[in-house]
Steps between C-alpha positions, in 0.01 A plus 500: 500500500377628824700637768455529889686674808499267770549499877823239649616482780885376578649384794805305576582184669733377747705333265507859285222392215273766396122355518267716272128439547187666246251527754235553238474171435513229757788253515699728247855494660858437401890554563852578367829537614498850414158753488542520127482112484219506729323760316566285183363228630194635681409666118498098386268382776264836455468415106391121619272634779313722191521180270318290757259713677446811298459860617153359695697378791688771598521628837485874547766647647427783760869569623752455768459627850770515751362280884646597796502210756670408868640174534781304734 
């Protein structure tokens, strides 16, 4: 058995839901009521995205970068 440290990202939703999103692979996202939910379920979806497409279709993941921007 084979293990791997992934990147997720969280955020939260109007109604208070945590979303948690792999962005190494595409589509890979999920959501609980709590984060540990969400980061129960997001482990599920991960395990099908390797099932399905294999380690060949991962995306690499440089990092997050913080964008300053003006708007009205």
């Amino acid at each position: 058995m084979k293990k791997a440290h992934l990147p997720i990202i969280i955020e939260q939703d109007e109604e208070g839901y945590f979303i948690v999103s792999c962005p190494l692979f595409k589509g890979c996202h999920s959501y609980g009521k709590t984060i540990e939910e969400a980061l129960e379920n997001i482990k599920e979806v991960i395990e099908m995205c390797l099932e399905e497409k294999g380690t060949e279709e991962i995306n690499r993941f440089i990092g997050f970068r913080d964008l300053e921007i003006e708007y009205v």
